[in-house]
C-alpha positions in Angstrom: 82.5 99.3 56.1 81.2 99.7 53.1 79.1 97.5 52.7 79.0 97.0 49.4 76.8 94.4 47.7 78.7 91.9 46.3 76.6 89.7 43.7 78.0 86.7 42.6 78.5 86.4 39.0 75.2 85.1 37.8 75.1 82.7 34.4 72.0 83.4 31.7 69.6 81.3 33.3 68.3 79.0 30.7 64.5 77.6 30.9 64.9 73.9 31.0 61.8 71.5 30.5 60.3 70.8 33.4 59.4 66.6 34.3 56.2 65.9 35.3 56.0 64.6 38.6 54.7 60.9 38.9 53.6 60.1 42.1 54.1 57.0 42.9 50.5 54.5 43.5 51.1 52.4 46.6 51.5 48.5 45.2 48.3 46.8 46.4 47.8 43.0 46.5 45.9 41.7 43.9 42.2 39.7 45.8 42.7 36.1 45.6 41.7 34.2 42.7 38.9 31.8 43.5 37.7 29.3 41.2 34.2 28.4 41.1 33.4 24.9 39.6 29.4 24.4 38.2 28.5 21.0 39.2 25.2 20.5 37.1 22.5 19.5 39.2 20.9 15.9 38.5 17.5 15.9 38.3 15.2 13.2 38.7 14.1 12.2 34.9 10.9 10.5 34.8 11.1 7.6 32.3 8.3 7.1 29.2 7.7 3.7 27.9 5.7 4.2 24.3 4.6 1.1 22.8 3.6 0.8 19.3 1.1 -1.7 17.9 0.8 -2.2 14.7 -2.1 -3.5 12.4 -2.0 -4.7 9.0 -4.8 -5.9 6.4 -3.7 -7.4 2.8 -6.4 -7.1 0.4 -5.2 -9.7 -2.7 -8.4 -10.3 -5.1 -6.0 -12.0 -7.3 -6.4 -14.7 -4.4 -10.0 -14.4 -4.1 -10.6 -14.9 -8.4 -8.2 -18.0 -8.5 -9.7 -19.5 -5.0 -13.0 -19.6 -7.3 -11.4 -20.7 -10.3 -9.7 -23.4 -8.1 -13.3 -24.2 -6.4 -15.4 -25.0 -9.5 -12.5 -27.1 -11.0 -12.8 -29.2 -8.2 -16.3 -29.3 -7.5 -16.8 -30.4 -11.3 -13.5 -32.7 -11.2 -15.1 -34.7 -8.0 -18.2 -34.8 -9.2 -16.9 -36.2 -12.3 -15.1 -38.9 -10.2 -18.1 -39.6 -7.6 -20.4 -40.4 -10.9 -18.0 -42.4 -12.4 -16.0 -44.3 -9.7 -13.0 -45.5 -9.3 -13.7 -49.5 -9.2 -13.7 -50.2 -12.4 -12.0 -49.4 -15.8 -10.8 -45.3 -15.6 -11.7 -44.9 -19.1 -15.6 -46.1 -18.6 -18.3 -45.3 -17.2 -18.5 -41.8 -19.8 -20.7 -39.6 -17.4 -22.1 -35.8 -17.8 -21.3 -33.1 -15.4 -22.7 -29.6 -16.5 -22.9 -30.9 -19.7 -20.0 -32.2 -20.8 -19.0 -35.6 -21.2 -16.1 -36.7 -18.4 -14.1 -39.7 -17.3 -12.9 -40.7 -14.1 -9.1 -39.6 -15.6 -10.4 -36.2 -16.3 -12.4 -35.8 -13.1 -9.2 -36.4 -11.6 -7.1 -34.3 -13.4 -10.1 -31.3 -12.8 -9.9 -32.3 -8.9 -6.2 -32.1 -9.1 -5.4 -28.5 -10.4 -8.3 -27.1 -8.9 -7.5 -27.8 -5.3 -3.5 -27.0 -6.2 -5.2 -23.7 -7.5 -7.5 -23.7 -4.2 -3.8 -24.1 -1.9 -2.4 -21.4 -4.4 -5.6 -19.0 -3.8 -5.4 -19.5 0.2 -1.6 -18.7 0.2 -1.8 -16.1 -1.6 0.9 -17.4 -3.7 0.8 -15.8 -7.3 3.8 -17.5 -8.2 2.0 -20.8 -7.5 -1.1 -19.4 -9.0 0.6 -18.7 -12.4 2.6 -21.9 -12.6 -0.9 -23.8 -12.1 -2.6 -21.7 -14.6 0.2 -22.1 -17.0 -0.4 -25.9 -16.6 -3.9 -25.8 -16.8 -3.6 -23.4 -20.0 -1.3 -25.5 -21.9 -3.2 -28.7 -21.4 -6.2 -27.2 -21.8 -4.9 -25.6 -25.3 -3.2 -29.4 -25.9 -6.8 -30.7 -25.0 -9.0 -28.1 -27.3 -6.8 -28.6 -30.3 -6.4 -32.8 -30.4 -10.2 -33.5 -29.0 -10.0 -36.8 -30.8 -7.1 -38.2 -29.8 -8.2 -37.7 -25.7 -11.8 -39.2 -26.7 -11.6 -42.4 -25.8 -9.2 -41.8 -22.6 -10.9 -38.5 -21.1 -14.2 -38.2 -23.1 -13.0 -34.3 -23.3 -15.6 -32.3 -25.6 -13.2 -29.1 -27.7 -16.1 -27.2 -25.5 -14.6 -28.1 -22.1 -11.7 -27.5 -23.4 -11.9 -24.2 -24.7 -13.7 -23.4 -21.2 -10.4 -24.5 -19.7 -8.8 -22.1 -21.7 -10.6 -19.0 -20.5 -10.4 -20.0 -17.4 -6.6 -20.3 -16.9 -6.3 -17.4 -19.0 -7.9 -15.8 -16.3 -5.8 -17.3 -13.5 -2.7 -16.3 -15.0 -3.9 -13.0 -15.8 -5.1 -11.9 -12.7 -2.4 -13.6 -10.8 0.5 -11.1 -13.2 -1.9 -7.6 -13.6 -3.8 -7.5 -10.5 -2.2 -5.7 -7.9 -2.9 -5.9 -3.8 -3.5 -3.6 -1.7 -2.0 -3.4 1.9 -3.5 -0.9 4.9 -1.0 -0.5 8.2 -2.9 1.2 11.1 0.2 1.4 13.9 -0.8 3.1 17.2 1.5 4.8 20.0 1.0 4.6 23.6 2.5 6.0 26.2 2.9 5.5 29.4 
């Protein structure tokens, strides 16, 4: 027997791309999920109590001017009335207080706007202070101007009168242009 090789017909081999072999990974379960909730702590606040006080001091020298505006009317306006009483006629006994001739009527009148000046001063109304003054200037103006016709009923001398002027010039003057003064000390405690 011949042995004779007998080869099989062979094709061209042809180089064909080569895959990549992918292993395959082993599926693995996943860890549980847990869920961690943050409860905040409560602490133990201490409470503070502050307490303020609070001072305050007004400083009006408007008040203090008109108080002795208001003082000397009256002092001079009661005098005027203690001399020359109130029994008899208002127009007579004529008396001299500081100089100047006065009535009981004008004594009055004196006593009258000085102690409304006085209430005004203590108050520390300026409102009150200028309306007063406004009065006192007007009749005081109304005084210094028609002397003779208040002669007989007030005994009012133009000097007097012209003294009234000044002085409710000053009232209502320092009553509008003065200005106060206020201090506020406040202190905190705590506790």
């Amino acid at each position: 027997m011949d042995e004779t090789l007998v080869q099989p017909a062979t094709q061209p081999m042809v180089a064909q791309p080569v895959a990549p072999v992918v292993t395959a990974t082993p599926v693995v379960a996943a860890p549980p999920v847990v869920e961690q909730v943050v409860v905040p702590q409560q602490v133990a606040h201490q409470r503070h109590q502050q307490v303020a006080t609070s001072y305050g001091q007004r400083w009006a020298f408007d008040s203090v001017i008109v108080g002795i505006v208001g003082l000397a009317m009256t002092i001079v306006g009661l005098v005027a009335v203690t001399r020359a009483g109130l029994d008899g006629s208002m127009d007579e006994p004529v008396v001299k207080v500081l100089g100047f001739t006065h009535t009981s009527t004008l004594g009055l009148i004196e006593a009258g706007i000085g102690v409304c000046l006085l209430i005004c001063a203590a108050a520390t109304a300026r409102a009150g202070a200028v309306f007063f003054g406004l009065v006192l200037f007007v009749g005081a103006i109304v005084g210094a101007v028609q002397t003779d016709s208040f002669r007989r009923s007030l005994a009012l001398q133009s000097g007097l009168a012209w003294l009234a002027v000044i002085a409710a010039a000053i009232v209502v003057l320092v009553s509008l242009l003065v200005p106060r003064m206020a201090t506020r000390t406040t202190r905190v405690e705590s506790y």
